[in-house]
C-alpha positions as CSV (number, residue, x, y, z in Angstrom):
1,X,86.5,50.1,92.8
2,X,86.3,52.4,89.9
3,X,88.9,53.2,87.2
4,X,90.3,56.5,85.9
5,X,88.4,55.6,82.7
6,X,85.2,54.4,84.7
7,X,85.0,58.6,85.5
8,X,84.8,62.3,84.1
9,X,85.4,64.2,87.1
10,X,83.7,68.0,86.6
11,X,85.3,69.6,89.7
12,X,85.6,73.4,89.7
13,X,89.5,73.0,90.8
14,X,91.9,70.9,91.2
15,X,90.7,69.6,87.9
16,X,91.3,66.8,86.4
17,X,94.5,65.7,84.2
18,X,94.6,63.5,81.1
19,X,95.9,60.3,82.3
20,X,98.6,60.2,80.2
21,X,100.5,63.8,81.5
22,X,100.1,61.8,85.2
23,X,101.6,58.4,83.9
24,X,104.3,60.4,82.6
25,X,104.6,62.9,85.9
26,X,104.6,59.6,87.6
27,X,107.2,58.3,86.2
28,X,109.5,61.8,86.2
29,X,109.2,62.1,90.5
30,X,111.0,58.6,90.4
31,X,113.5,59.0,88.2
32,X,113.9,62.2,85.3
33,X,115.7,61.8,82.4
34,X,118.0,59.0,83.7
35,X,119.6,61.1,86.1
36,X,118.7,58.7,89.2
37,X,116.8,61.5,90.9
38,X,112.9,62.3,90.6
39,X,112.0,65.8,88.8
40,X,111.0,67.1,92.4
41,X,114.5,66.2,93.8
42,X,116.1,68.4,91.4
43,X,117.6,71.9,92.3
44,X,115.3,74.6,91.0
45,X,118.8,76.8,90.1
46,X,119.9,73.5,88.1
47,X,120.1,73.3,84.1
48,X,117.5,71.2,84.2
49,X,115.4,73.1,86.1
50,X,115.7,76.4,83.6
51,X,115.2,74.4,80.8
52,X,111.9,73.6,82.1
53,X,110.7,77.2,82.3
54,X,112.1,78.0,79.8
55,X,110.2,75.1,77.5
56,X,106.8,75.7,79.0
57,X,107.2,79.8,78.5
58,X,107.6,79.1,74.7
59,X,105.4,76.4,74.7
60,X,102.4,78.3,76.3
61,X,103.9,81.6,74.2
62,X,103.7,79.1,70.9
63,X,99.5,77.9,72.2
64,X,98.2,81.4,72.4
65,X,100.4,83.9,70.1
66,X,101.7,85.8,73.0
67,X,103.9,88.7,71.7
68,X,107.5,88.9,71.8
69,X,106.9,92.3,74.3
70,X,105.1,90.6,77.0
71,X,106.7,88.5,79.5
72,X,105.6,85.1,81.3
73,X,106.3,84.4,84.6
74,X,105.7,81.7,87.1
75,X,104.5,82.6,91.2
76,X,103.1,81.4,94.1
77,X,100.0,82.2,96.1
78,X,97.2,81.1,93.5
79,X,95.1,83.5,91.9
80,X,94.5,84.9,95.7
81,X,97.4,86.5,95.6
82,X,97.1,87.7,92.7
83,X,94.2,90.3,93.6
84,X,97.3,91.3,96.3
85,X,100.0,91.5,93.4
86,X,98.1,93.1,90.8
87,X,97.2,95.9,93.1
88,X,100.5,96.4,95.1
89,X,102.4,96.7,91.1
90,X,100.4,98.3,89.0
91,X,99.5,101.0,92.0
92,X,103.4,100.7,91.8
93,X,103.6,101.3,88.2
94,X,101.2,104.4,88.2
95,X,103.7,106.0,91.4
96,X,106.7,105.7,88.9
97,X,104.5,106.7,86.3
98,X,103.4,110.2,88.2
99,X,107.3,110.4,89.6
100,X,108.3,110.7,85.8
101,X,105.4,113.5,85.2
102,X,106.0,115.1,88.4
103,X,109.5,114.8,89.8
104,X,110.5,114.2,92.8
105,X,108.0,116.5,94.8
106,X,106.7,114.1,97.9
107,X,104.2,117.1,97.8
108,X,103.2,117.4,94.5
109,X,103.2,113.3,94.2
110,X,101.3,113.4,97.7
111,X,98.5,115.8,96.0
112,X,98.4,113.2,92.8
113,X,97.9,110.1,94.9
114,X,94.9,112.0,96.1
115,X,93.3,110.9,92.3
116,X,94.7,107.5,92.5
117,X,91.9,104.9,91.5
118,X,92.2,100.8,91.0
119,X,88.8,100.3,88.8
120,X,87.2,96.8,89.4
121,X,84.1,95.6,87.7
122,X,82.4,92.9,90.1
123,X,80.4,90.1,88.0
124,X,81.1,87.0,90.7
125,X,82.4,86.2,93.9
126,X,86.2,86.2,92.6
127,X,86.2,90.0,91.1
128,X,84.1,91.1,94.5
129,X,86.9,89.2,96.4
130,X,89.8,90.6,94.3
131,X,87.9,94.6,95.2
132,X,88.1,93.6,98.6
133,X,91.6,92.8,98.9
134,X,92.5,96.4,96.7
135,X,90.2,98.2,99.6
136,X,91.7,95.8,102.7
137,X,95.5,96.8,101.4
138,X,94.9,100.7,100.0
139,X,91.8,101.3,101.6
140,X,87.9,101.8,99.9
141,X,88.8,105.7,98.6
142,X,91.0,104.1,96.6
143,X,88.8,101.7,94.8
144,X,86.5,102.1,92.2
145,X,83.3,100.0,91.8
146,X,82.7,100.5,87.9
147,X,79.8,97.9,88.0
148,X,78.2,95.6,90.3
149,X,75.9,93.0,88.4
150,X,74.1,92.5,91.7
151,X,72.4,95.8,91.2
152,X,70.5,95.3,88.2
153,X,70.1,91.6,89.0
154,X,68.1,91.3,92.9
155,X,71.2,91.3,94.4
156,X,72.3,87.9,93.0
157,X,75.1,87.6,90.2
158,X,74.5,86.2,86.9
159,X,74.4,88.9,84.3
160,X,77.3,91.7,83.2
161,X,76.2,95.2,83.2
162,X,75.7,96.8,80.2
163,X,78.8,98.8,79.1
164,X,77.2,102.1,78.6
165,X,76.5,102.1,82.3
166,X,80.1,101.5,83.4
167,X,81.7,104.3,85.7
168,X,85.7,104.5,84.4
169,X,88.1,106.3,86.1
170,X,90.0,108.6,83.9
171,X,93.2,107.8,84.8
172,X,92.9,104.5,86.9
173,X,96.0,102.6,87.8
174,X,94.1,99.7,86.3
175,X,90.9,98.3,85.3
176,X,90.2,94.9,86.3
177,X,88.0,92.0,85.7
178,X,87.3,88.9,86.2
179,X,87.0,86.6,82.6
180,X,84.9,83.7,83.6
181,X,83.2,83.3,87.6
182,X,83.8,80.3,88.3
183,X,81.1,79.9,91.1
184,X,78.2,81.8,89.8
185,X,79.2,80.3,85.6
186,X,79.4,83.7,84.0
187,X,82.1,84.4,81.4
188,X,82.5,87.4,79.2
189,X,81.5,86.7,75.7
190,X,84.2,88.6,74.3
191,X,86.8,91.2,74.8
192,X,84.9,94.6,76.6
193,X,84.6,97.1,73.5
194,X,84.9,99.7,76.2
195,X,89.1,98.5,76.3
196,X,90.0,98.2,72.6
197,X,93.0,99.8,72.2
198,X,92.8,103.8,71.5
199,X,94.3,107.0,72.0
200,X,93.1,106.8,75.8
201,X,93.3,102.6,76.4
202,X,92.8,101.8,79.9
203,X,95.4,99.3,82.0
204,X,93.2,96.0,81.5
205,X,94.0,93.1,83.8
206,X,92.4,90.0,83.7
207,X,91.8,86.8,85.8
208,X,91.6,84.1,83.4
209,X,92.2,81.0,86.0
210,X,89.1,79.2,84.9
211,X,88.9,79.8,81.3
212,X,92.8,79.6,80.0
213,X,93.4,77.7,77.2
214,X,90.2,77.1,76.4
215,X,89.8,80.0,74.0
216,X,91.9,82.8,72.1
217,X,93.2,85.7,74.2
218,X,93.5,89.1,72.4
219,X,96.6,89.5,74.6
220,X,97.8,92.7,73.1
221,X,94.5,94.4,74.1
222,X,95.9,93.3,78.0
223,X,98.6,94.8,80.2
224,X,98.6,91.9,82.0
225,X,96.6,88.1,82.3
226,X,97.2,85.5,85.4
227,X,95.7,82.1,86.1
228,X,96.1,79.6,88.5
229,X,97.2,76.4,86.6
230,X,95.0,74.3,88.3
231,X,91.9,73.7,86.3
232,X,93.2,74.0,82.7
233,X,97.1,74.3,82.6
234,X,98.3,71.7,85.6
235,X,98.5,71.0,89.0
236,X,97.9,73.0,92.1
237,X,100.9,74.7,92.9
238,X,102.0,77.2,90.4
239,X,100.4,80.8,88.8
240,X,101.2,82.5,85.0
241,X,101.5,86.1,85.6
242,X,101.7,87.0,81.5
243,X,102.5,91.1,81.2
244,X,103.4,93.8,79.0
245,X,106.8,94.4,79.3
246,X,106.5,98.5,79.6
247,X,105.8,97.6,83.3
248,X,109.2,96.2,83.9
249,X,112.6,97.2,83.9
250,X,113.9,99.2,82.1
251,X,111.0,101.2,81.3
252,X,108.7,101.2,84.5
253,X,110.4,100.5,88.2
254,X,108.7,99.9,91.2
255,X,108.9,103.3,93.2
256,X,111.5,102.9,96.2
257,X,110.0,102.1,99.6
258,X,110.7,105.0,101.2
259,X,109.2,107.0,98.8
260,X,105.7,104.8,99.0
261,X,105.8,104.9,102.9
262,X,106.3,108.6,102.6
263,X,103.0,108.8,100.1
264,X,101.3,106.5,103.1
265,X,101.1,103.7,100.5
266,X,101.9,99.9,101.1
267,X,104.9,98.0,99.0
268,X,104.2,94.6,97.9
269,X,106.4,91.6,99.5
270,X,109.5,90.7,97.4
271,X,107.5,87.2,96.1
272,X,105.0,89.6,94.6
273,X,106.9,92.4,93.1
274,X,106.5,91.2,89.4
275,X,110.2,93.3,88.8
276,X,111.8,90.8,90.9
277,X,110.3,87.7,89.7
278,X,110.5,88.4,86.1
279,X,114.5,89.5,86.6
280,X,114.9,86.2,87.8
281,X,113.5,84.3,85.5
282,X,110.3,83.1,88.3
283,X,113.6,81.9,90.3
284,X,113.9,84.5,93.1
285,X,112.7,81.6,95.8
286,X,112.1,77.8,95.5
287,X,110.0,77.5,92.8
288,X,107.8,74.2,92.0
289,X,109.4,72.5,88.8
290,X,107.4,69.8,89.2
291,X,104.1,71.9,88.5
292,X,106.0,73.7,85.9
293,X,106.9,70.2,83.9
294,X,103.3,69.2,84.6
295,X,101.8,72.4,82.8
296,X,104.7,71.9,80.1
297,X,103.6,68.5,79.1
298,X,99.7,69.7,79.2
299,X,100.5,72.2,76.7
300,X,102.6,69.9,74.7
301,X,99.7,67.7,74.7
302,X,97.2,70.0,73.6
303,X,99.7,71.5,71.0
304,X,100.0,68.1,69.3
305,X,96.4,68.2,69.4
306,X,95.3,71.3,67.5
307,X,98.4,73.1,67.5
308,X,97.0,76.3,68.6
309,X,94.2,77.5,71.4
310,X,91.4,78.0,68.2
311,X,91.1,73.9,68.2
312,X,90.6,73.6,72.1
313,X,88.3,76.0,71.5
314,X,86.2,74.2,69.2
315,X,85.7,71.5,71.6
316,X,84.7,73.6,74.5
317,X,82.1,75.4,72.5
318,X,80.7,72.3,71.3
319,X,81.2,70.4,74.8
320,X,79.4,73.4,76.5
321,X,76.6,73.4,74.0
322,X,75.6,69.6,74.4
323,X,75.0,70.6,77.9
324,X,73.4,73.6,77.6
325,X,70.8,72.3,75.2
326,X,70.2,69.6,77.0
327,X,68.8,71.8,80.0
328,X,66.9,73.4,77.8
329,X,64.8,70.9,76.4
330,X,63.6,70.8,80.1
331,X,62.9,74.0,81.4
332,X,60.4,73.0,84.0
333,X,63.2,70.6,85.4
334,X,66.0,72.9,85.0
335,X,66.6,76.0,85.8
336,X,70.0,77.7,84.2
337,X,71.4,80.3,86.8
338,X,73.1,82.8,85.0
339,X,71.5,85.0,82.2
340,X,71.7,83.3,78.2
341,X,74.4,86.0,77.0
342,X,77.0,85.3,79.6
343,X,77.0,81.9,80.2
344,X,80.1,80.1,80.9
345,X,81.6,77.6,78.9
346,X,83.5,75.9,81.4
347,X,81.4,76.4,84.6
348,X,77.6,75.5,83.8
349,X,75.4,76.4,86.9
350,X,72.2,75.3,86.9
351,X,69.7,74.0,89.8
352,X,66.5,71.4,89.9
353,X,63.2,71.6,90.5
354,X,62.3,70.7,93.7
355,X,65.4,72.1,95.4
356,X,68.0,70.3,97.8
357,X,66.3,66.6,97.4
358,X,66.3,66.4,94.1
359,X,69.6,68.3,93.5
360,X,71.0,65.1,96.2
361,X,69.1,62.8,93.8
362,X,70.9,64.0,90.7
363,X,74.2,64.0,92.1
364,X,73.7,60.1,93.8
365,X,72.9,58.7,90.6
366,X,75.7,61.1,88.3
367,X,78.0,59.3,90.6
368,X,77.0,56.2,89.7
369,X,77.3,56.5,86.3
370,X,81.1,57.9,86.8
371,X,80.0,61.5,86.8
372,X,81.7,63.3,89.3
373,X,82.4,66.8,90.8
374,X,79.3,68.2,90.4
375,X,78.1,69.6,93.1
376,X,77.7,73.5,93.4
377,X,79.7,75.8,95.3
378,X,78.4,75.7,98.9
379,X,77.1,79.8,98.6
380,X,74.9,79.3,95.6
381,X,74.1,75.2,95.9
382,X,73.1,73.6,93.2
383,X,75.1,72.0,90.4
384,X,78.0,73.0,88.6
385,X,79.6,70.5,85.9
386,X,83.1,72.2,85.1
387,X,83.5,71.6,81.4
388,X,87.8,72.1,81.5
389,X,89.7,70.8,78.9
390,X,90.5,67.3,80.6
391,X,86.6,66.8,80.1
392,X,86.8,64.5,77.0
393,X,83.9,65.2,74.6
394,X,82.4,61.8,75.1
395,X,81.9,62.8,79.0
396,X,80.4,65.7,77.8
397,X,78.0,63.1,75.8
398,X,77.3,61.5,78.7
399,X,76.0,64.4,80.7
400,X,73.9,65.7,78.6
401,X,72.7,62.2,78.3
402,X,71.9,62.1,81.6
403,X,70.5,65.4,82.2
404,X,67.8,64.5,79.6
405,X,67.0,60.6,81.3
406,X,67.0,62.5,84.5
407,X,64.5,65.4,83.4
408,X,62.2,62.9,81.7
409,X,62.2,60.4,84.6
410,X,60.8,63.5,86.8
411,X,58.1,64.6,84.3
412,X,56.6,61.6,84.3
413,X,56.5,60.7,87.9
């Protein structure tokens, strides 16, 4: 029976933790702080309970230099319900925003909702299912396709479109992206230049759930960032909504419900209406402290590592680039799926020559070497090893290692 040390797990979600953060989460469901109750047992309106959020929303503030005018909040529903939340708010946020310019005119607003646009630029399966979910809840004349990679690329993903080619919306309610596909390993290099901040800056929101904390954010270029906590931050259980605070009270208010029935649009449910979280402090229902102390002592962990995201992201460059080469060196064994400019750090796709047995091969004898998890998604087959954070270097070693014992084993047979 293997140990925790005996294996690095590469799993695209839940990741793994460092052993220590689950020795210690361990220890707090028993008993937290010598009160005689585990951490889980605790109220979530108790002291105890806000001093959690409170300590992981600095601490995670402190990690990637998030600005004093944005505001972190904790929710439910994953980064799935995210692609609902995003849409129902800042469709919200562009109402109030026409209201303002307009008045109170259900005509005149009913003639401006005509224009209304969500822009979503689809690289991988999570930003074609996040368009999806703005077309199922506003319907498709509502939703804007700026690019689809699949239609420069045979129909597959695995590229970005170039920028020049992308079809903005003048006045969209928000552009949208996804920052790193998780399934198909394609990650945006860098911020698009087509966003940086200007006279006529678009409403950029981002889905960073596989990529957080693994590099630095330009978060003022963002209205708002979310991520899922479990493959970088934490456990399964919780999601960071971080957004500018111009799309809260007291500046921006979610349009009254009448007045979006009477424009035939939908209103979001009360646990996704980022007004009423963030006025409650990510208390308006039970929320999970226990995933909320879990991603507090990841982030205290990595913060008495390199102090700041720049360090982590050091070691994921260099992590991803021991991998990376060592495919390379065998490109008649390996083939990497997604195109050299947008490959992703923290999900490498790749698959073997000679298809579905070999692929079984590699991953039979990964296993028993302690290398885990890698198996690609079940739509594109394969394997993925999921470089996240809890990936020490020396399993990143190890891999590549193996990739290259693998490759030369086949060559000569």
């Amino acid at each position: 029976m293997p140990s925790r040390s005996d294996i690095t797990y590469f799993g695209p979600g839940p990741a793994a933790l460092p052993t220590e953060v689950i020795e210690d989460a361990a220890k707090a469901l028993i008993n937290y702080g010598d009160t005689g109750l585990g951490i889980a047992e605790h109220s979530h309106r108790s002291a105890i309970a806000t001093d959690i959020i409170n300590e992981t929303k600095a601490d995670l503030a402190s990690y990637l230099d998030i600005p004093d005018d944005y505001e972190i909040i904790f929710m439910h529903g994953g980064g799935s319900g995210e692609f609902s939340a995003v849409a129902y708010n800042f469709v919200g946020a562009w109402v109030s925003r026409k209201h303002r310019e307009i008045g109170s005119s259900v005509p005149e607003l009913k003639s401006a909702v005509k224009n209304l646009k969500m822009d979503y630029i689809v690289t991988g399966s999570w930003s074609r299912k996040a368009a999806a979910e703005a077309e199922r809840l506003f319907g498709s004349e509502y939703v804007n396709i700026v690019a689809d990679s699949r239609k420069e690329n045979s129909g597959k993903f695995g590229t970005i479109p170039d920028e020049s080619t992308w079809n903005l919306s003048q006045d969209a309610a928000l552009v949208y992206y996804c920052d790193n596909e998780t399934v198909e390993g394609v990650e945006f290099p860098r911020f698009p230049k087509a966003f940086e901040p200007g006279l006529n800056r678009p409403i950029v929101v981002a889905d960073m759930s596989s990529n957080i904390l693994s590099r630095t954010i330009p978060i003022k270029n963002f209205s708002a960032i979310f991520f899922g906590a479990q493959k970088n931050l934490g456990t399964t259980g919780i999601t960071v909504v971080v957004i500018h605070k111009s799309f809260l009270p007291p500046i921006t208010f979610q349009p009254p419900a009448t007045l979006m029935r009477q424009l035939g649009l939908p209103i979001p449910p009360r646990i996704f209406e980022y007004e009423t979280i963030a006025k409650n402090n990510s208390l308006y229902n039970t929320l999970s402290i226990f995933d909320v102390y879990v991603a507090g002592q990841v982030l205290k962990r990595l913060s008495r590592q390199h102090s700041k995201v720049q360090g982590q992201q050091a070691v994921a460059e260099k992590k991803a680039q021991l991998i990376y080469r060592a495919l390379e060196v065998h490109p008649s064994i390996y083939q990497i799926i997604p195109d050299k400019t947008v490959r992703s750090r923290m999900n490498i796709c790749f698959r073997i020559e000679g298809g579905d047995p070999a692929e079984e091969a590699f991953l039979q004898e990964a296993a028993a070497l302690g290398l885990t998890g890698l198996r690609g998604h079940r739509d594109l087959r394969g394997i993925r090893a999921s470089n996240y954070n809890s990936v020490p270097l020396e399993g990143a070693e190890k891999l590549a290692k193996f990739i290259g014992t693998f490759a030369s084993q086949r060559e000569t047979s």
